[in-house]
N, C-alpha and C positions, 0 to 999 in steps of 0.2 A: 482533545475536548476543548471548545473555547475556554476563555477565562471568564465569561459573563453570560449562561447559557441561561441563566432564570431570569438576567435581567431585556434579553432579547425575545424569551417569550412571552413578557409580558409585553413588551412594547410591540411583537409582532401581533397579537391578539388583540392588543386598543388596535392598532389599526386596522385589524380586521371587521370590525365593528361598525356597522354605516351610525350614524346619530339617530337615524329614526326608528332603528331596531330598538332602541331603548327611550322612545320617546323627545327625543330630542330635533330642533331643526336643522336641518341640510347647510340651511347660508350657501353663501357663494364665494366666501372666502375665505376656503380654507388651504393652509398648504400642504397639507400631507396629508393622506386618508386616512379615514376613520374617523376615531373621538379623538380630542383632546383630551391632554394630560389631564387640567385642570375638571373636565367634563368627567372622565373618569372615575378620577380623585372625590370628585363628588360624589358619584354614585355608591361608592365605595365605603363612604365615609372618613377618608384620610385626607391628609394633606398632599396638598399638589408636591411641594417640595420634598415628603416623604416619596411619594411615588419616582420622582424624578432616580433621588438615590437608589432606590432598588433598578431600578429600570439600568443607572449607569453605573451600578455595581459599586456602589459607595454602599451599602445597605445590605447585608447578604442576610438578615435574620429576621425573616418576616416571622411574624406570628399565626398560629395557626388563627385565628380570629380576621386577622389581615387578609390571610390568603384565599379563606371562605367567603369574605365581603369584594374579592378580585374577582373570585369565581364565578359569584350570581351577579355583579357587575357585569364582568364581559360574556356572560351566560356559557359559560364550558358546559365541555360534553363532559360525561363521565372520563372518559378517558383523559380527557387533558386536564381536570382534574386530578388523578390520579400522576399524571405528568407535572404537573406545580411542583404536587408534594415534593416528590424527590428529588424536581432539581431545588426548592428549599434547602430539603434534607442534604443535598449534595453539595452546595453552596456553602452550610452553614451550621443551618438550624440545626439545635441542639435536637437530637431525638435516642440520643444512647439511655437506654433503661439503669436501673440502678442494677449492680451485676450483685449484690447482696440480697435482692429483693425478693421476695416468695411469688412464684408464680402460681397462677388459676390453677386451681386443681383442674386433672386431665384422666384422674383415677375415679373408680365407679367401683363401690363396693358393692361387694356379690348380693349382700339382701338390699341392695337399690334395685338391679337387677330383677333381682326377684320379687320385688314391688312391682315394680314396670309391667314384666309377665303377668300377675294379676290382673293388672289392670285391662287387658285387652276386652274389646277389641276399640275401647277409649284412646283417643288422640292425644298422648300425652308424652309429654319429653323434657329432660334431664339438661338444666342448663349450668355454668359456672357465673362468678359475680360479673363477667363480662359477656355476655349471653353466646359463652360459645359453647353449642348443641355437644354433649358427650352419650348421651344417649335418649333411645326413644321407641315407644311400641310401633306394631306394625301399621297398627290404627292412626299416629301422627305419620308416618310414613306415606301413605294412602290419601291423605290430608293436605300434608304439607308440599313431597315433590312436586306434584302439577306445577305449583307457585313457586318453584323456584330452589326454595329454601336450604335442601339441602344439595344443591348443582357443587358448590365450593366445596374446596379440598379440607378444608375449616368452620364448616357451617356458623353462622351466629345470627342470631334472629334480629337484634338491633341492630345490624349493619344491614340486614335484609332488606326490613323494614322502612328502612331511611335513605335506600341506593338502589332498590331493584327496582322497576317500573312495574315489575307484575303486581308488586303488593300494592301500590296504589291503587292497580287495576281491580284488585281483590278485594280491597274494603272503601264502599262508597264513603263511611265517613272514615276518610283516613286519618284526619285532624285528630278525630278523639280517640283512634287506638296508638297513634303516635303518641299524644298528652299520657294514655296511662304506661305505656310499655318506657317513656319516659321516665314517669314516677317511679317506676320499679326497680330502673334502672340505676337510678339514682341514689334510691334505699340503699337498695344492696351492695354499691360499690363506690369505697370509698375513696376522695379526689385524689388523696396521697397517693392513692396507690399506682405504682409507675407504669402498669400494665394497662388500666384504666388511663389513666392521664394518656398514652397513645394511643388507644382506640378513640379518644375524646378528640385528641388533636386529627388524628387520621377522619373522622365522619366531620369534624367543623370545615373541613376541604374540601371532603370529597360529597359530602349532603349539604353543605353550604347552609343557607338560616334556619329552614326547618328543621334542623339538630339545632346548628348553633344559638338559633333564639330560644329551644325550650333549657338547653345549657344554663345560656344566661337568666332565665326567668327564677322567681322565688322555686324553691322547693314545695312540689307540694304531694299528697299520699295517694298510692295507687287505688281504684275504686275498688271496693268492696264487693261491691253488686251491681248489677246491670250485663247486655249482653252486647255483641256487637254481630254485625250482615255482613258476611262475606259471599263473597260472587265469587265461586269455584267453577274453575274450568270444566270438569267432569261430572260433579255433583251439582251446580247451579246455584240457587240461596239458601246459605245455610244462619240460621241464629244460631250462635257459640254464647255460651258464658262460659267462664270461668274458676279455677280454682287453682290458688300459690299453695306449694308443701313447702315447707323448710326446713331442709335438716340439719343437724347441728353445727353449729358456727365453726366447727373445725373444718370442714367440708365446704363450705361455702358455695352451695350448690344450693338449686332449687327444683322442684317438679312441676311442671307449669298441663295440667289438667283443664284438657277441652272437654267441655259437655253439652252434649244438643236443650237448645233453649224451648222448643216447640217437637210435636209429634212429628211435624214435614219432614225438619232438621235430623231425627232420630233414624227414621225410616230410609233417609237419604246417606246418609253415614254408615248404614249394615250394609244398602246396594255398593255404596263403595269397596265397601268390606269384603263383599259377596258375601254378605249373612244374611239369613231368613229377616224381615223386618219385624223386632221385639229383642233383638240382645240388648240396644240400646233402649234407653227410657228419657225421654224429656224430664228437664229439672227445671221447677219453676220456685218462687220465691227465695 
């Protein structure tokens, strides 16, 4: 394994990068292709002479904030994304969890369970304070795979959300289900907590500003009310609103309840179902 393998992919990526893919002019004098350091560094918002160190292996401890302003700098795919992180990780950067720390609950008690089963044939699903899915009806099943969601070995709807293309593809205003799934995110799990603080580091990389700027932004509280248009591949346009359960803070778990916003919505969610149109009801105010 080289001894400087993060600081040569960085440097092989600035050069992979013409100036004008990012806005910038050609010239005719330059020596080496690509961008320059200093052009980078810019875009990046760091210093030239920090970039140099990481690049020459003086520097092996980028921060994840660093590495997510590299990433939408030199525009990474997902994957080399995903490639930064660990040669970071491998380099250096601290990402060892605290080995004393209470992990996400991964346990489902039976009358959640049997909440859940009520609920049918309603889209609704069982998340931990780090939005990883532990359970859910057959109705969010029916919903949600098309989109993706639950393809991972580890579902979670905040990494979903903020790395899959489908969900983009799925809510025209993706801005404003990002802002609340944000605030929610945020409520319920606290910074300390070392499991969250990795998920936090792992999306500021590999979702680059649109996590890492609503990160940095004030806190603020998830909507109450309002609904939101999704464009479902099998069912078409659906209006969802919403409903958060919480159950007891020892669990740290939540139930996150889809409900059709309109008649269309309601009707279009039983043919998903294959249910007669009327199990569902539109919910308005």
């Amino acid at each position: 394994m080289a001894d400087n393998e993060l600081g040569t992919f960085l440097r092989t990526c600035r050069e992979a990068v013409a100036p004008a893919e990012v806005g910038l002019p050609s010239g005719t004098r330059r020596r080496t292709p690509g961008l320059r350091r200093s052009e980078l560094a810019t875009l990046a918002g760091i210093s030239a002479e920090y970039l140099t160190r990481l690049e020459q292996g003086r520097d092996r401890n980028p921060s994840p904030s660093v590495l997510g302003a590299l990433s939408d700098a030199l525009r990474l795919t997902m994957d080399e994304r995903l490639l930064l992180r660990r040669l970071a990780k491998a380099s250096g950067h601290d990402a060892v969890l605290c080995a004393g720390a209470t992990a996400p609950s991964y346990a489902v008690r039976a009358t959640v369970r049997a909440l859940l089963d009520r609920l049918e044939p309603t889209p609704a699903v069982l998340v931990n304070r780090v939005g990883d899915i532990l359970a859910h009806t057959e109705g969010y099943s029916r919903l949600a795979a098309p989109l993706g969601i639950l393809d991972a070995d580890r579902p979670n709807v905040v990494r979903h959300l903020f790395t899959d293309p489908r969900a983009r593809a799925a809510y025209p205003d993706w801005d404003r289900v990002a802002d609340d799934q944000m605030a929610r995110f945020r409520q319920g799990a606290p910074l300390a907590d070392p499991q969250v603080a990795a998920l936090i580091d792992e999306l500021t990389v590999t979702a680059g500003a649109p996590f890492a700027d609503r990160m940095a932004a004030a806190p603020a509280p998830p909507r109450r009310e309002g609904d939101d248009l999704m464009i479902h591949p099998e069912a078409g346009a659906l209006r969802l609103t919403h409903e958060v359960l919480a159950l007891p803070d020892a669990d740290a778990q939540t139930i996150l309840v889809h409900l059709p916003a309109d008649d269309a919505t309601a009707t279009a969610l039983d043919r998903l179902n294959g249910r007669t149109p009327g199990a569902l009801r539109a919910v308005s105010g």
